[in-house]
LOGU-625899 format. One line per 3 residues: number of its first residue (from 0); their letters; for each residue x, y, z of N, C-alpha, C, O. Coordinates in steps of 0.2 Angstrom, whole numbers. Each point is the difference from the previous one (the first is absolute). Layout:
NUM) A) X:Y:Z:X:Y:Z:X:Y:Z:X:Y:Z; ...
This chain:
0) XXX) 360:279:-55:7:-3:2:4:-1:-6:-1:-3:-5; 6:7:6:5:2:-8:-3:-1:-6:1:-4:-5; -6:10:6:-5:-1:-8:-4:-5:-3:-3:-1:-5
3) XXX) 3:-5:11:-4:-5:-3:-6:-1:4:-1:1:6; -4:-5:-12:-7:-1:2:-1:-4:5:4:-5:-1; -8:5:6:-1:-8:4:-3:-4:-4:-3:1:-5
6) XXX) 6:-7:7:-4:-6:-5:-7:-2:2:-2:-1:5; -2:1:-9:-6:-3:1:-2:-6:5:2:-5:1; -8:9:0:-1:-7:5:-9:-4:0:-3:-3:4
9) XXX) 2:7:-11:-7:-3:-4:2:-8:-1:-4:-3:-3; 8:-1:5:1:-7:-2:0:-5:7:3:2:6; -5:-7:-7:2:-6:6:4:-7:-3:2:-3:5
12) XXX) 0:1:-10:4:-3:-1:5:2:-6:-1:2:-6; 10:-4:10:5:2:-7:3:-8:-1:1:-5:4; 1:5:-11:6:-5:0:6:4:-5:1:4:-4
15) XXX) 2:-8:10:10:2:-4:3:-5:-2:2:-5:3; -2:9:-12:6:-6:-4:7:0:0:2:6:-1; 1:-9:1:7:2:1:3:-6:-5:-3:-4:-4
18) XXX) 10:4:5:5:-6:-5:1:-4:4:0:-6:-2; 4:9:9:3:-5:2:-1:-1:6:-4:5:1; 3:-9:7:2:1:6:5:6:1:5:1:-3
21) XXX) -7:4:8:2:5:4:0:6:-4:1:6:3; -4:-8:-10:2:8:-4:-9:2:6:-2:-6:-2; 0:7:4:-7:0:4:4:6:3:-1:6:-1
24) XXX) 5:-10:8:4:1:5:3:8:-1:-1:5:4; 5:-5:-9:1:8:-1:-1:7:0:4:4:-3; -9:-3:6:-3:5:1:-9:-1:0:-4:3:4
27) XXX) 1:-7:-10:-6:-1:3:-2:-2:5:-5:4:3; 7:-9:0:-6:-3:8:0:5:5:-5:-1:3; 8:6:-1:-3:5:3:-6:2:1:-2:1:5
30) XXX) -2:-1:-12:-5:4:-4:-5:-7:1:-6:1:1; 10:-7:-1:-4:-4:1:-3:-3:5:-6:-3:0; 10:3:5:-1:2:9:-5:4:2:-5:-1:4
33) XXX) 5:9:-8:-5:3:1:-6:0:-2:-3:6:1; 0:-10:-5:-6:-2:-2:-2:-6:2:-5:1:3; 8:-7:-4:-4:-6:7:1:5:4:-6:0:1
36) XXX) 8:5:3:-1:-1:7:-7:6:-1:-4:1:5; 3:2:-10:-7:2:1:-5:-6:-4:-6:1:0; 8:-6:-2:-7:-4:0:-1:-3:-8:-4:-3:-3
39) XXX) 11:6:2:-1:-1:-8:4:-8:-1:3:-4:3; -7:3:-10:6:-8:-2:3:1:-5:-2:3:-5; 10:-6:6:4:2:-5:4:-9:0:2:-4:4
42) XXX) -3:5:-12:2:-7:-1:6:3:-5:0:6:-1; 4:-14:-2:8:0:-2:0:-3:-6:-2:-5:1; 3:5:-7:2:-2:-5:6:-3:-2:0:3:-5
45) XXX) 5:-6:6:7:0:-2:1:-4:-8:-2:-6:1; 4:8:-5:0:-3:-7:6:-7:1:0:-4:-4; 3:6:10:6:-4:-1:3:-3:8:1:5:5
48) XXX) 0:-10:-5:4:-2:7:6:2:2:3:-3:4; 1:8:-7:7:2:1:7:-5:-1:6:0:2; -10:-5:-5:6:-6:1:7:1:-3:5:-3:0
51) XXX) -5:9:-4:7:2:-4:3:7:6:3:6:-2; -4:-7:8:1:6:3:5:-4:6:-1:1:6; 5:-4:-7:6:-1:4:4:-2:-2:0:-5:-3
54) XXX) 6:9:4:5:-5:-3:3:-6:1:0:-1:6; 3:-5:-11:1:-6:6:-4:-4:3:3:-4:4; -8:5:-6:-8:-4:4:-2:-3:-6:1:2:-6
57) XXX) -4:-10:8:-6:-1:-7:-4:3:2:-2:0:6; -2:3:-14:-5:3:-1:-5:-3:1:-6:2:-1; 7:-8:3:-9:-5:1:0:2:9:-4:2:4
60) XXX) 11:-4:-3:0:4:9:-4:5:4:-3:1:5; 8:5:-13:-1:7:4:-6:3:-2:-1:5:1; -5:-10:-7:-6:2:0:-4:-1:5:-4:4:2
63) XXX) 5:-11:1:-4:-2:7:2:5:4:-5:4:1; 10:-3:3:2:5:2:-2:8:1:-3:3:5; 4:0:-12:-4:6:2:-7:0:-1:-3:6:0
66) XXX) 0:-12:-1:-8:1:0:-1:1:7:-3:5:2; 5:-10:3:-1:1:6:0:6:2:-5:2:4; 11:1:-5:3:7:2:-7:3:-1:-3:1:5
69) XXX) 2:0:-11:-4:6:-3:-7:-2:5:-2:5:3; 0:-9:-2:-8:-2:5:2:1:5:-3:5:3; 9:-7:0:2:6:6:-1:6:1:-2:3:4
72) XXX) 4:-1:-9:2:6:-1:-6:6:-3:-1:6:0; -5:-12:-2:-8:6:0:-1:-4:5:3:5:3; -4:-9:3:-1:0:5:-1:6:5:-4:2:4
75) XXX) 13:0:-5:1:6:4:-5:7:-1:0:4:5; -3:-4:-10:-5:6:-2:-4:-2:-1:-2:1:-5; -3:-7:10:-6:-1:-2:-3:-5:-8:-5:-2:-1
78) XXX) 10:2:-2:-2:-7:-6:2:-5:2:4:-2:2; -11:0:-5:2:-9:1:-4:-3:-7:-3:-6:0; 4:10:-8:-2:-3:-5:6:2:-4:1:5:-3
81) XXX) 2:-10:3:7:1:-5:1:-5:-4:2:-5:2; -3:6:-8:-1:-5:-7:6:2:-4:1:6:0; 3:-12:-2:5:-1:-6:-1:-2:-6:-4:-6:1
84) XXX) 5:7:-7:-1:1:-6:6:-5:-4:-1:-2:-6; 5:2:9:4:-4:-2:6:-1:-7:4:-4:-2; -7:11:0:5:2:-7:6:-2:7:1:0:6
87) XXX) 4:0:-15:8:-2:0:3:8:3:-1:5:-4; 5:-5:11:3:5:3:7:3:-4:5:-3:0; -6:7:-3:5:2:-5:-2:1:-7:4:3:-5
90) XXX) -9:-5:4:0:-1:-7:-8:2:-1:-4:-3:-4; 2:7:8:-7:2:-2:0:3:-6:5:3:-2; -13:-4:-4:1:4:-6:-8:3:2:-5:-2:3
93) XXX) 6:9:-7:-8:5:1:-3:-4:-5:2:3:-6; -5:-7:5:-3:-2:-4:-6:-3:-1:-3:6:0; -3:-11:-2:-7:-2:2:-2:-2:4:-5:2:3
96) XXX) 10:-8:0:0:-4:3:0:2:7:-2:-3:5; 6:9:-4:2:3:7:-7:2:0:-4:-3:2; 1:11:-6:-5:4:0:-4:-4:3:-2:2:5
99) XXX) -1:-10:-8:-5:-5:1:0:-2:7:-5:0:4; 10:-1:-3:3:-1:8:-3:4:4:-4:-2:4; 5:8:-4:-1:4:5:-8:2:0:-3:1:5
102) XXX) 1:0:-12:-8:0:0:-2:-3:2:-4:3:4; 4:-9:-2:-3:-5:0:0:1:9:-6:0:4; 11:1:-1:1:2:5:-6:5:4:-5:-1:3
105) XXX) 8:7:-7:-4:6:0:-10:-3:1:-4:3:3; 4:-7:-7:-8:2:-1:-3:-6:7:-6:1:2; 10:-6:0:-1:-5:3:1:2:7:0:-4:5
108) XXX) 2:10:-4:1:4:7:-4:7:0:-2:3:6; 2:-1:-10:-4:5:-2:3:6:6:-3:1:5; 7:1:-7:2:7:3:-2:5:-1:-3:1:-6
111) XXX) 4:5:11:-3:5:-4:5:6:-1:0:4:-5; 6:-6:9:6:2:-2:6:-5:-3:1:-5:4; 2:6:-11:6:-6:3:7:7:-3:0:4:-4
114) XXX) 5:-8:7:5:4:3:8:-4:-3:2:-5:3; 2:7:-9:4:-2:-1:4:5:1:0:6:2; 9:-12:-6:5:3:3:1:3:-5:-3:-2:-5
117) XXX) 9:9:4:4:4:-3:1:-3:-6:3:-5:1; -6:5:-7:4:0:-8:2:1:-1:-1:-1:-6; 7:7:7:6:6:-3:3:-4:-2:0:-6:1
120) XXX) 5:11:-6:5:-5:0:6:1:4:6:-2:-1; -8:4:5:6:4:7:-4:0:6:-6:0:1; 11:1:2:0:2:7:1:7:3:5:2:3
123) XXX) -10:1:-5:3:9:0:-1:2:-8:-2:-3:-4; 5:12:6:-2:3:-4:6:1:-2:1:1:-6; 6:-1:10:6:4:-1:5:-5:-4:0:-6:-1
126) XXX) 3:11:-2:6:-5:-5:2:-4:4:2:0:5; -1:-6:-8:3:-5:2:-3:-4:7:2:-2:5; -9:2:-7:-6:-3:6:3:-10:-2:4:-2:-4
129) XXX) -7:1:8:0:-10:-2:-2:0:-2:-4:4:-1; 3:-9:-5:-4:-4:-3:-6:-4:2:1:-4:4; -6:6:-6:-4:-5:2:0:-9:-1:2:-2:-5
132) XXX) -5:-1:10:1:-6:-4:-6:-2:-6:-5:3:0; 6:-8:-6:-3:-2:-5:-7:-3:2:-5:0:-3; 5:-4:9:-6:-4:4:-4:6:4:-6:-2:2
135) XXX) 8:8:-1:-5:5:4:-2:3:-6:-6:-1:-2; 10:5:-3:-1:4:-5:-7:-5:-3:-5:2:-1; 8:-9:-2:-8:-4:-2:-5:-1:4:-5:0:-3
138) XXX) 4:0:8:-6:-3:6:-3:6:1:-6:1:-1; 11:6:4:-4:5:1:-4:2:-7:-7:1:0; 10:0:-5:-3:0:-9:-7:-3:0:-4:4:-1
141) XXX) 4:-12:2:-5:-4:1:-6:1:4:-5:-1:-2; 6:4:7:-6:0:4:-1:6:-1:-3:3:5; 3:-1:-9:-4:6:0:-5:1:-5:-6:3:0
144) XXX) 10:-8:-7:-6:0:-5:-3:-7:2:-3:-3:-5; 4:-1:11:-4:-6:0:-4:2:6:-4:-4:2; 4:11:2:-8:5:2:-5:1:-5:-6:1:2
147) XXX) 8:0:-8:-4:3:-5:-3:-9:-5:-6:-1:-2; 12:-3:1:-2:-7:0:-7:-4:1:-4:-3:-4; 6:5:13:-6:-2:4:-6:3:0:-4:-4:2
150) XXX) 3:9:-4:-5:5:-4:-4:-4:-5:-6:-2:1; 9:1:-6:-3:-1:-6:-3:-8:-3:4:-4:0; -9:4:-1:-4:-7:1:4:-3:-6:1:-6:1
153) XXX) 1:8:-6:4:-3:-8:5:-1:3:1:-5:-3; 4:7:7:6:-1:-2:-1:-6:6:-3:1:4; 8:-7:-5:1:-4:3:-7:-2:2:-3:2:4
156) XXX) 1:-7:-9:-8:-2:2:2:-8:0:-4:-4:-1; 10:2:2:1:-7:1:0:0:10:0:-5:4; 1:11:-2:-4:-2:6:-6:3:3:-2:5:0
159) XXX) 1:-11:2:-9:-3:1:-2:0:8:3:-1:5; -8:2:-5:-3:-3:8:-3:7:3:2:5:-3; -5:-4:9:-1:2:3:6:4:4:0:6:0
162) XXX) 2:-10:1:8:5:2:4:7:-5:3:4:2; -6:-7:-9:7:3:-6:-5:4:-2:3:3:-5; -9:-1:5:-5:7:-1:5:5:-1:6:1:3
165) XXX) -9:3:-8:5:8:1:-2:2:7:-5:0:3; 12:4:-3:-1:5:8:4:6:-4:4:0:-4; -7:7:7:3:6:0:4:3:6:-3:4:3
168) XXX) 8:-5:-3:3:3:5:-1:8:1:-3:2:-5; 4:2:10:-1:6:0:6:3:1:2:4:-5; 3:-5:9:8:4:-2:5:-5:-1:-1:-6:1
171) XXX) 7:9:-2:7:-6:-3:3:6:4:-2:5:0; 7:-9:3:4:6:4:8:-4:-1:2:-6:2; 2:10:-5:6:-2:-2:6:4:8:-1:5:4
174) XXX) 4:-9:-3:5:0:5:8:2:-2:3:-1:-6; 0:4:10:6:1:-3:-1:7:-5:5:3:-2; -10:0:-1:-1:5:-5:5:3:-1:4:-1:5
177) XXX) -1:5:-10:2:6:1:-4:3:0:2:5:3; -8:-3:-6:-5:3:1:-5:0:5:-6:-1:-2; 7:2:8:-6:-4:6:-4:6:-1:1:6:-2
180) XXX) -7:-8:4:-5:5:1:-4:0:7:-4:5:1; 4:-12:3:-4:0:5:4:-4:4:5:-2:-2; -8:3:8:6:-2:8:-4:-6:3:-6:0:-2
183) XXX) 7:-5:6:-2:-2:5:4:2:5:6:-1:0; -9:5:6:1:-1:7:2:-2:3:-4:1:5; 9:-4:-2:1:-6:3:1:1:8:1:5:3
186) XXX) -1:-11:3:1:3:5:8:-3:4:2:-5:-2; 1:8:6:5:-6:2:0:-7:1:4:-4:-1; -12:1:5:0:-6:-1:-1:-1:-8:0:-6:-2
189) XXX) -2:9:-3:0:-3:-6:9:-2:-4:1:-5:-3; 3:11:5:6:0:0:3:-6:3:6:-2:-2; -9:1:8:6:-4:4:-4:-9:-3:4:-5:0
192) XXX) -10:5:-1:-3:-5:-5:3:-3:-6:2:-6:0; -2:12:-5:6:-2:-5:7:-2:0:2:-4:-3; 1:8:9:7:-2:3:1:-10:-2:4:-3:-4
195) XXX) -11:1:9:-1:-5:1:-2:-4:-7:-1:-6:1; 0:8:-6:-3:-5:-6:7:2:-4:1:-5:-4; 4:10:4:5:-3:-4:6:-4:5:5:-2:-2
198) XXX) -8:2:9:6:-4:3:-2:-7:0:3:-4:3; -10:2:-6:-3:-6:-5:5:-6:0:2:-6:2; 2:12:-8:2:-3:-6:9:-1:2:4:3:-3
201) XXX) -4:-7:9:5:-2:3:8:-1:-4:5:3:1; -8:-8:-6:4:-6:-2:3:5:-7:6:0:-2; -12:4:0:2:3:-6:4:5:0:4:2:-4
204) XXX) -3:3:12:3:6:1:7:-3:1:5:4:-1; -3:-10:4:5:-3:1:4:-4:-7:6:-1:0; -11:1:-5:4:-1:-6:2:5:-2:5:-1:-4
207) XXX) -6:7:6:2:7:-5:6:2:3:4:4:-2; -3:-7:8:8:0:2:0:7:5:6:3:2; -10:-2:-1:-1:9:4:2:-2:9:-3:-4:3
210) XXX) 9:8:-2:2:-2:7:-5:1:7:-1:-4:5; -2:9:-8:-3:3:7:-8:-1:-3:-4:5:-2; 1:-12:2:-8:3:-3:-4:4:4:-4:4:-3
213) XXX) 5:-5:9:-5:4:3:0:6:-1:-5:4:0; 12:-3:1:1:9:-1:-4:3:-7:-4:4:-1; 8:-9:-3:-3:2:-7:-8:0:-2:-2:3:-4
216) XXX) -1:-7:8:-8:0:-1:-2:4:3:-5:3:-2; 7:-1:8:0:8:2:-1:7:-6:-3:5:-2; 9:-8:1:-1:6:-8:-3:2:-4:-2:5:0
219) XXX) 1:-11:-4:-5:-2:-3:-8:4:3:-3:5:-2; 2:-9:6:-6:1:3:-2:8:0:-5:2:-4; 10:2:8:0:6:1:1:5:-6:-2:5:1
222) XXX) 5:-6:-6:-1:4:-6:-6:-2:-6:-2:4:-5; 0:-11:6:-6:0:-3:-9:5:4:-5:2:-1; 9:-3:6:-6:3:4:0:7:3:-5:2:4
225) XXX) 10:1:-5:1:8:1:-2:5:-6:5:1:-4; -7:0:4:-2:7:-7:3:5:3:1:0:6; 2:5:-12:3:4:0:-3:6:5:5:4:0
228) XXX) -9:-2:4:-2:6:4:0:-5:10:-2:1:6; 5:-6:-9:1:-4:8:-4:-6:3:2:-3:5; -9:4:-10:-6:-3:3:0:-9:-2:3:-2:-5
231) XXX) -5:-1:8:-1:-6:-2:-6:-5:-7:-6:0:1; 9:-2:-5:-4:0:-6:4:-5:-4:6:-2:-1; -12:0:-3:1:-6:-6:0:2:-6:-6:0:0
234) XXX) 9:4:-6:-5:4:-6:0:-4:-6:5:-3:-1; -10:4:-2:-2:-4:-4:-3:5:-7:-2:5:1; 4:-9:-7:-2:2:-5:-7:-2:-2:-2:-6:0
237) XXX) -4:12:0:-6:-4:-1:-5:0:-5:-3:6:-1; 2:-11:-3:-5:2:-6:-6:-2:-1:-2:-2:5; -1:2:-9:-9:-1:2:-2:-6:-6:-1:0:-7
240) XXX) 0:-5:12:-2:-7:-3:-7:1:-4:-4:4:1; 3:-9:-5:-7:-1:-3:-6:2:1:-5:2:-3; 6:-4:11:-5:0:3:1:8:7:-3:1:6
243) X) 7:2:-10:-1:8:4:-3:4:-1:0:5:3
């Protein structure tokens, strides 16, 4: 399917890191739809409760707010393990403290995939694409060397226990790529799923001022999940964790 490989299906459990509430929504939960429904478990990461993501709202508000959203919203695709991390929404730094974070995550869930978002510094390839935001650019960055983190028994030996054991992950499958290499599948009910996990995020699609949400989640929906030869699909950039 448009030159890309299927994805693997040597694994039973993924988690996805992300920065914010809904950055998920955007084209992953498809992919993630179609995995609980073959039996797989996929759990949620969020570095950050989105509390700087409305305008005119307190931030202590619209943190509460879209936390709910976001568990609604892996609800709709079969998650019901979504953990907040609680960094400062806006002001994420790639640093020890995050890497540790999500290690720490990582080995205490023990995935055998985990799955973040886009680090680009854009949105595209073509002149004048968007900029990426500074909170995806850092979190996607971080979780990929806090895969390799959670690998290594020296690095972050201040955490302890049974839980915080090195784990090796087997693949990192980056989202949004410009370089995708592999496809998930997906089916109309996985489509019509995701529909449902970005119409979640109610309160938040009504902050961005967008007339027609529906229509527009429409959108959305269908251009993350159309590939270029017509077929239905998630594609993903894929690379081979420690434990590959």
């Amino acid at each position: 399917m448009n030159g890309l490989s299927t994805f693997p299906d040597d694994w039973q459990r993924a988690l996805v890191v992300a920065a914010h509430p809904d950055d998920i929504e955007w084209g992953v939960s498809a992919a993630v739809a179609a995995w609980t429904d073959a039996g797989r478990t996929v759990q949620y990461l969020l570095v950050t409760r989105g509390e700087a993501g409305i305008a005119g709202r307190d931030p202590a508000e619209v943190g509460t707010i879209r936390a709910t959203e976001q568990r609604r919203a892996g609800a709709a695709v079969g998650v019901d393990d979504v953990v907040f991390l609680d960094f400062a929404d806006g002001r994420i730094v790639e640093d020890l403290d995050l890497r540790r974070s999500i290690a720490g995550h990582i080995r205490s869930r023990r995935p055998d995939v985990v799955l973040a978002m886009s680090h680009a510094e854009r949105w595209g390839s073509a002149p004048g694409s968007p900029w990426n935001f500074a909170d995806h650019r850092a979190v996607g960055r971080a979780t990929i060397d806090a895969v390799y983190d959670a690998a290594n028994e020296w690095i972050f030996r201040e955490l302890v226990g049974d839980e915080a054991a090195p784990w090796r992950t087997r693949h990192i499958a980056i989202a949004s790529a410009a370089q995708a290499t592999h496809v998930v599948t997906v089916t109309e009910d996985d489509v019509r799923r995701a529909r449902a996990s970005l119409l979640a995020h109610e309160q938040y699609l009504v902050g961005l001022g967008i007339d027609d949400v529906v229509d527009y989640v429409d959108g959305v929906v269908a251009r993350a999940t159309t590939l270029e030869d017509g077929g239905r699909g998630v594609a993903f950039e894929l690379l081979p964790g420690p434990g590959g």
